[in-house]
N, C-alpha and C positions, 0 to 999 in steps of 0.2 A: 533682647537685642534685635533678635530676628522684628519683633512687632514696631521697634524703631523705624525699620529700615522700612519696613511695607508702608507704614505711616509717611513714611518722608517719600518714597516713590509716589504714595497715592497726591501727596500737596502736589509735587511738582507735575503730576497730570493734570489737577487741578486748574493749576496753574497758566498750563501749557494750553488748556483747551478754554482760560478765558482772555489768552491773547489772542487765539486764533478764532475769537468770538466773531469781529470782524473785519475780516479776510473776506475779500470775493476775487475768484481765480477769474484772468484774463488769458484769453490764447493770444499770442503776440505771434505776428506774423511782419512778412517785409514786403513792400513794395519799391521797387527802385530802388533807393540806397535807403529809407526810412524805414523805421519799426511802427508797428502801429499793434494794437490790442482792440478786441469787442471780446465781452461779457461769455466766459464757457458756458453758460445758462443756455445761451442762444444759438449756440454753432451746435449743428446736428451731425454733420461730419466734415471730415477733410478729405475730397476725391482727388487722387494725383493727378488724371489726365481725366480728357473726354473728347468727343466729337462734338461739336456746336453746328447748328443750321442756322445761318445767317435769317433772320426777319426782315422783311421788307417794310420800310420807313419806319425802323425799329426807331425810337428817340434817343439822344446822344448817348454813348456808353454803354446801352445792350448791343450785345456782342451776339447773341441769338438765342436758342433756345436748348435743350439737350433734354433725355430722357435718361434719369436716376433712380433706378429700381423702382421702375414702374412708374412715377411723375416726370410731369415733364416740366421744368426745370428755368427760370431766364436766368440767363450768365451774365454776368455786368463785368466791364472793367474798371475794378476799382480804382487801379491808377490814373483810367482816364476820369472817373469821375472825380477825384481829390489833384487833377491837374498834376498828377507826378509820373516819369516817364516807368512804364511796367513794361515787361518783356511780350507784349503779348503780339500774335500774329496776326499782320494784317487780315482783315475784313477780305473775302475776294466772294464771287458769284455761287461757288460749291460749299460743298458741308468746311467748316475749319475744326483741323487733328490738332490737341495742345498738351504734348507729350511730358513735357517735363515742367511744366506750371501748374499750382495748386488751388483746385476749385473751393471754398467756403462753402456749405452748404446752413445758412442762416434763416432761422421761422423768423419771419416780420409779421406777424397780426397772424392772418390764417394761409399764408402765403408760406413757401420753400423760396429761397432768393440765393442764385449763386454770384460769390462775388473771387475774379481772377485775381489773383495774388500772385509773387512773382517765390515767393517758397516760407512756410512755417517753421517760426523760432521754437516756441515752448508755452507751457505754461505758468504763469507768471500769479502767486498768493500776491496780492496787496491790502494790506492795511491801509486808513483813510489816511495816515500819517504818510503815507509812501505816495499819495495823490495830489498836486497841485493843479489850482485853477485854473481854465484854460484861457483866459480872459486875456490873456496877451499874445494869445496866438496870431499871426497874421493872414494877408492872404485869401481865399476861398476856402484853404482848408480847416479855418478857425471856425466856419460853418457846422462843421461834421464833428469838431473836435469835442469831447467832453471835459476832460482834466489830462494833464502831463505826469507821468510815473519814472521814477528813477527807482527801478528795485535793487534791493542793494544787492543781491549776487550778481547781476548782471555790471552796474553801473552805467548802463545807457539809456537814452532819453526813450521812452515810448507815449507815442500819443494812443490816447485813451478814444476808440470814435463814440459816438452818436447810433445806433442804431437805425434808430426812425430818420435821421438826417440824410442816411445811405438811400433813402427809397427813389427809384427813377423817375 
């Protein structure tokens, strides 16, 4: 009986680990009222706050620079580059303090790239089944966009980005 029971535990591990064959985890995060996802592969971490040093004739959306254990770091605003309003604090002449918004710290090629977000959901397993084409997106942000996710414990829409699409 006992060797039943191991056998029928071991199928449904079996099982279990060839639905979760593929699965690739998203960190979903929100900007402005939107959810949006990049690839856990790629996010190195999530820093709560920082200091930023404004760049002079930085290009639209760098927000300036910051040093993260030891790198020094460009901060992008992601909402301003995906055109959606983020909480983030004006640009002024001095260093800018951004106390309760959450920095992305993302490898793009051989580069560290922080990108502002206005606060992190979770992380989100998806199957290819759980992904729709982004191909009706509109907008500017259809640029960036890779596919639409409705995971089912959550129920709400998340746009999937572009990594490389992100780059300033």
């Amino acid at each position: 009986m006992r060797a039943l029971a191991k056998r029928g535990r071991a199928t449904r591990q079996v099982e279990r680990r060839q639905e979760d064959g593929g699965l690739t985890e998203y960190l979903a995060f929100r900007v402005g009222s939107s959810t949006y996802a990049l690839p856990v592969s790629i996010v190195r971490e999530i820093v709560r706050s920082g200091t930023l040093t404004p760049v002079p004739r930085a290009p639209n959306g760098v927000l300036g620079i910051s040093s993260f254990r030891g790198r020094v770091v460009t901060v992008i605003d992601l909402g301003g580059l995906l055109g959606v309003a983020c909480s983030v604090v004006q640009p002024t002449s001095g260093p800018i303090r951004i106390p309760r918004l959450r920095i992305l710290m993302i490898d793009v090629g051989q580069e560290t790239l922080g990108y502002l977000v206005d606060d992190v959901v979770q992380v989100y397993r998806l199957a290819p089944r759980d992904v729709e084409s982004a191909t009706t997106v509109g907008s500017d942000v259809g640029a960036h966009v890779t596919g639409i996710a409705r995971p089912q414990e959550s129920g709400e829409v998340v746009l999937l980005l572009d990594p490389k699409a992100l780059l300033p």
